[in-house]
MIMILO-388435 format. One line per 10 residues: for each residue x, y negated, z negated of C-alpha. Coordinates in nm, 3 decimals. Example, Ala and Ser with C-alpha at 12.3 -4.5 7.8 and 13.67 -1.06 7.14 Angstrom:
% residues 2
1.230,0.450,-0.780 | 1.367,0.106,-0.714;
END
This chain:
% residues 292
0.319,-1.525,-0.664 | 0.205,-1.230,-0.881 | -0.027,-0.982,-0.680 | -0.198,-0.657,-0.857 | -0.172,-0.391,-0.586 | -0.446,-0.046,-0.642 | -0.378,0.230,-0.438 | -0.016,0.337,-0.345 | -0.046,0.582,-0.081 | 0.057,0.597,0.250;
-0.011,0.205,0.323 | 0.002,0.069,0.008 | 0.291,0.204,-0.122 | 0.457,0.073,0.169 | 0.261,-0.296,0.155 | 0.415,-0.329,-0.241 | 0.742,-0.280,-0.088 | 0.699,-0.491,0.227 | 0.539,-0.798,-0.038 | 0.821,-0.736,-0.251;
1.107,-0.817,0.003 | 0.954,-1.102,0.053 | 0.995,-1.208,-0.289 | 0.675,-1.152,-0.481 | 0.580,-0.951,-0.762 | 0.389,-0.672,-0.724 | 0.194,-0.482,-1.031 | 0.123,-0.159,-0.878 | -0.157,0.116,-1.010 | -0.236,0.475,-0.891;
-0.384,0.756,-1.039 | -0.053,0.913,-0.940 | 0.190,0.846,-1.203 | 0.503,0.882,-1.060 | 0.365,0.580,-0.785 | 0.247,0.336,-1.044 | 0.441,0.028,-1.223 | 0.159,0.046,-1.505 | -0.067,0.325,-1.649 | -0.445,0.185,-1.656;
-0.625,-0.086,-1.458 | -0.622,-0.232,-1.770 | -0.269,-0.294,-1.808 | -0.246,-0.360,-1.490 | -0.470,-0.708,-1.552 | -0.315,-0.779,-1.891 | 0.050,-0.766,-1.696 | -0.063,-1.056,-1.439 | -0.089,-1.408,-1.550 | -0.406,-1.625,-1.462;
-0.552,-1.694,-1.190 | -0.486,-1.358,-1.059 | -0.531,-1.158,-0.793 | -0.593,-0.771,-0.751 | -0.593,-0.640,-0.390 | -0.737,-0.300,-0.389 | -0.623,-0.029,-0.142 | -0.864,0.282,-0.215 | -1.059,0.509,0.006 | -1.381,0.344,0.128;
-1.716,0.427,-0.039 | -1.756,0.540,-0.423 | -1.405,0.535,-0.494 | -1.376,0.085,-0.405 | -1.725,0.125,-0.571 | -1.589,0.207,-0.905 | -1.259,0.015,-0.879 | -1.442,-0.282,-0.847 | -1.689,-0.263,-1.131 | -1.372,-0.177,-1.364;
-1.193,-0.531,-1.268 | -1.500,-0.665,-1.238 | -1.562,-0.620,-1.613 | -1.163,-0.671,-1.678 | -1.093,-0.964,-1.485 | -1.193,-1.321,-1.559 | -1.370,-1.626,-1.367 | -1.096,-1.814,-1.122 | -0.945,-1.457,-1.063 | -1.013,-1.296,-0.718;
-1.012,-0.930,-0.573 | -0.906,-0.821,-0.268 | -1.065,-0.542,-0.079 | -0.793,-0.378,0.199 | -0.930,-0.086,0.243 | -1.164,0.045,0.555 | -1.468,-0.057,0.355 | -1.815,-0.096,0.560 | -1.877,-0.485,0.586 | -2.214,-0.431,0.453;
-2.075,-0.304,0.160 | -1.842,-0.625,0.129 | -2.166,-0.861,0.105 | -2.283,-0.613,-0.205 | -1.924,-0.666,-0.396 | -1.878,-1.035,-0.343 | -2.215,-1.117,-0.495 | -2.180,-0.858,-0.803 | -1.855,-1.048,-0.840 | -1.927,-1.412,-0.810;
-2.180,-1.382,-1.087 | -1.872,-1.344,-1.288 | -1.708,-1.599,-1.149 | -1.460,-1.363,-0.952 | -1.390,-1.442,-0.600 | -1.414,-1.172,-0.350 | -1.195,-1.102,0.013 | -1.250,-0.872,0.245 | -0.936,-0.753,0.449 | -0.899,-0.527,0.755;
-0.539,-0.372,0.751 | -0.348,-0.236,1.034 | 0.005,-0.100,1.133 | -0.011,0.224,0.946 | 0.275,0.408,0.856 | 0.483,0.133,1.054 | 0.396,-0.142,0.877 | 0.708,-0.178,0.603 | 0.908,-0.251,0.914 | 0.675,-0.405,1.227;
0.465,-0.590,0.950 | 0.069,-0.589,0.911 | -0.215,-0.724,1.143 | -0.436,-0.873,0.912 | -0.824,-0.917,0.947 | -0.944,-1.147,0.636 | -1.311,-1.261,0.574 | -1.399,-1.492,0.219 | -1.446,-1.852,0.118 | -1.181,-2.065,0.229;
-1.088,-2.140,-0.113 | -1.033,-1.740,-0.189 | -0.848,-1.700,0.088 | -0.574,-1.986,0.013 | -0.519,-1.820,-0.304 | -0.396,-1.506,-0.103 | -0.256,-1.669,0.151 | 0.111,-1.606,0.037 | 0.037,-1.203,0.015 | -0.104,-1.253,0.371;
0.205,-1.423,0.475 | 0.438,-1.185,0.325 | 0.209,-0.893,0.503 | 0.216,-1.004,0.841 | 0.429,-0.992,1.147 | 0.649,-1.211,1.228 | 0.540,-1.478,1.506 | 0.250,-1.721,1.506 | -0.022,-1.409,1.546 | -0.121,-1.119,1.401;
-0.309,-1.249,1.099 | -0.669,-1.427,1.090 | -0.957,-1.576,0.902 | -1.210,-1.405,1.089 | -1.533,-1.584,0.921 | -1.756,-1.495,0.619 | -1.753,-1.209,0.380 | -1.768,-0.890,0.548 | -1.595,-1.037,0.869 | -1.269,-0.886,0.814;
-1.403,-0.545,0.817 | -1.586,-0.604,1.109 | -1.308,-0.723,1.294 | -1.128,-0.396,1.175 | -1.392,-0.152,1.253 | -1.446,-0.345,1.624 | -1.010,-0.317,1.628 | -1.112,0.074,1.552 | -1.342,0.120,1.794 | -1.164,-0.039,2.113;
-0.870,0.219,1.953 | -1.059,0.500,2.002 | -1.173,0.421,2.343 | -0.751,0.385,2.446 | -0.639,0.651,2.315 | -0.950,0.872,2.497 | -0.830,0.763,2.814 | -0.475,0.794,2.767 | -0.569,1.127,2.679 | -0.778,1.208,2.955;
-0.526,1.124,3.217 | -0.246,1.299,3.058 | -0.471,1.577,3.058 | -0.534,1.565,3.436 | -0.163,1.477,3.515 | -0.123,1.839,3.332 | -0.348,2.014,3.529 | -0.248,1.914,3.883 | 0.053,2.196,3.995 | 0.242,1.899,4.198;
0.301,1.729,3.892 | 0.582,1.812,3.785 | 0.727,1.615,3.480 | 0.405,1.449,3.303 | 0.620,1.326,3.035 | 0.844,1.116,3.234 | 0.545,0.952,3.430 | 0.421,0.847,3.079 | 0.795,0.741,3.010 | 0.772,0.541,3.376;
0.487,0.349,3.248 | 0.618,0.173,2.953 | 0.763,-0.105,3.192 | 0.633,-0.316,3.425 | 0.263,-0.149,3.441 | -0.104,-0.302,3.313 | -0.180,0.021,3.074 | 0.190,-0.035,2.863 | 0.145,-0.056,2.472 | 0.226,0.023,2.164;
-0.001,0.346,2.208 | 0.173,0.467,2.521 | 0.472,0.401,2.343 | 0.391,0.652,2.070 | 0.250,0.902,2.298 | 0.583,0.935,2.475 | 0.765,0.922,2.105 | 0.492,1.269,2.078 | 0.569,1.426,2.377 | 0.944,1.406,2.314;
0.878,1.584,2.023 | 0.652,1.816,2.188 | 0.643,1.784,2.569 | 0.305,1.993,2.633 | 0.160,1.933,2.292 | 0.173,2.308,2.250 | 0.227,2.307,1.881 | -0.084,2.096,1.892 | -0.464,2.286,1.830 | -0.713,2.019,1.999;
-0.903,1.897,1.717 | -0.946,1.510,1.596 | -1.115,1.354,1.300 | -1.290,1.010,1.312 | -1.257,0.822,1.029 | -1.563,0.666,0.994 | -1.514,0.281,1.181 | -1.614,0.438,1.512 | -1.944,0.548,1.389 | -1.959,0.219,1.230;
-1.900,0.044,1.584 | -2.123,0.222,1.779 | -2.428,0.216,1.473 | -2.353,-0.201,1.498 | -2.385,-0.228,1.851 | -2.766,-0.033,1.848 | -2.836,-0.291,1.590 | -2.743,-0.561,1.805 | -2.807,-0.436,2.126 | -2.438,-0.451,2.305;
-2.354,-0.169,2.490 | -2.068,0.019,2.426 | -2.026,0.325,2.667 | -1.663,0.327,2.654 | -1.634,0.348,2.236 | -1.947,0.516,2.248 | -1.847,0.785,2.485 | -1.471,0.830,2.286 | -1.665,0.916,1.955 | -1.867,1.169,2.124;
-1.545,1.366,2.267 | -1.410,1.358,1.863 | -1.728,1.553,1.811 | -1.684,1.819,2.089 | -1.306,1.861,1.988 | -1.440,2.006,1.670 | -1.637,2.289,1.862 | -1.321,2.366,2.128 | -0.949,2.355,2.141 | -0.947,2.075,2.396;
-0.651,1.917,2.525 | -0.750,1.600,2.593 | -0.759,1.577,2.160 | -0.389,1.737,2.086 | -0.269,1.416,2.261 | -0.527,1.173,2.050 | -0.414,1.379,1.727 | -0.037,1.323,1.823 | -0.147,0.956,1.846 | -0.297,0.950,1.531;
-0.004,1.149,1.359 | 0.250,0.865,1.538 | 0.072,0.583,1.434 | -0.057,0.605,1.097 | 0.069,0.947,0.976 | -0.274,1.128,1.001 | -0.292,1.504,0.936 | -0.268,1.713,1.207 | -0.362,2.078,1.290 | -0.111,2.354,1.375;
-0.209,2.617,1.599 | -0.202,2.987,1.381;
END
């Protein structure tokens, strides 16, 4: 199928490629010109044949806000856009409707894999009327892992995003306490070699994962994190998580309680965040901070 692909940064630049082994084309735009196939969202539509769909893969907030309205008022009825970004599911509800009363479908879909995802393939959160979602169904295919799982039709509009910022939130709660005990395995003078006992429990224990994987890929590049200054962002979905479980009254002290120590690494150097950082840096190629 044809797909129009927005945003070519880090993951979608990656995503066109990963789509286009499989044997689709892919229209790319992005305000970078030396990323894009075309020069304008405009061209962009007028290069895809009808029905068509445009999956967009721009920051959350004003900048999906205005992508939208611009296909909205290029595309045509029967066409459908796809939202990939880390877009609040609230604001999904508010895009499907302007949307559908042009007769444009609308699907919300939480991405992960990050930087690894040309390679490992894409876990795929999707949300939309069943009939939107068939029409993408070949992207999502293309996307995915390989296996029966790591793609799903998580419900309604907005549910994909959910899904994503609940993925987000259980993510910053693992990599807090695999911080926290490498941390204490640091500070105990009996301990000799911490990053072999993180090495030691890639096999055979409950706590292996893809997360402990990449920590131990970090401390092989670093083995005390010293190049590291203890400082993490949050990128918005663990607010989210905690804000929708007050609203529905679930209790979240673990997620909760990981978003908090983001907050304090921004007012210390603390250790427990150069190994969250290194996690972030591993996985999805987030910035870190040098010490000066």
């Amino acid at each position: 199928m044809e797909l129009g692909l927005v945003g070519l940064g880090k993951m979608g630049g990656n995503m066109r490629e990963r789509i286009r082994r499989a044997g689709h084309t892919v229209v790319g735009y992005d305000r970078n010109p030396d990323l894009a196939d075309v020069h304008s969202l405009k061209e962009l539509v007028d290069r895809l044949s009808g029905p068509r769909v445009v999956w967009v893969m721009v920051p959350a907030g004003a900048a999906t806000q205005s992508t939208i309205d611009e296909l909205a008022e290029l595309l045509e009825p029967g066409d459908i856009v796809v939202d990939g970004g880390n877009s609040r599911w609230t604001d999904d509800e508010k895009h499907a409707e302007e949307l559908a009363a042009k007769g444009i479908g609308f699907v919300d879909c939480g991405v992960s894999g990050g930087v690894w995802g040309l390679e490992n393939g894409y876990a795929l959160m999707y949300g939309g009327d069943a009939e939107h979602v068939a029409k993408v169904q070949p992207v999502f295919d293309a996307l995915k892992p390989e296996g029966d799982f790591g793609s799903v039709h998580a419900g309604k509009v907005g549910a994909g995003h959910f899904a994503k910022m609940v993925h987000n939130g259980i993510e910053y709660a693992m990599m807090q306490a695999y911080a926290e005990g490498w941390e204490l395995l640091e500070k105990v003078d009996s301990v000799t070699d911490v990053r072999e006992i993180f090495r030691s429990w890639q096999e055979g224990t409950v706590i292996r994962s893809w997360l402990l994987d990449l920590a131990v890929n970090a401390l092989d590049e670093d083995e005390h994190l010293d190049k590291l200054r203890g400082f993490a962002q949050d990128s918005g979905e663990g607010r989210w998580t905690v804000e929708a479980a007050i609203d529905n009254a679930v209790p979240l002290p673990a997620i909760t309680a990981s978003l908090f120590a983001r907050f304090a690494s921004r007012q210390e150097d603390s250790p427990q965040m150069k190994m969250v950082a290194a996690l972030r840096n591993q996985f999805g190629g987030h910035a870190v901070e040098q010490k000066k």
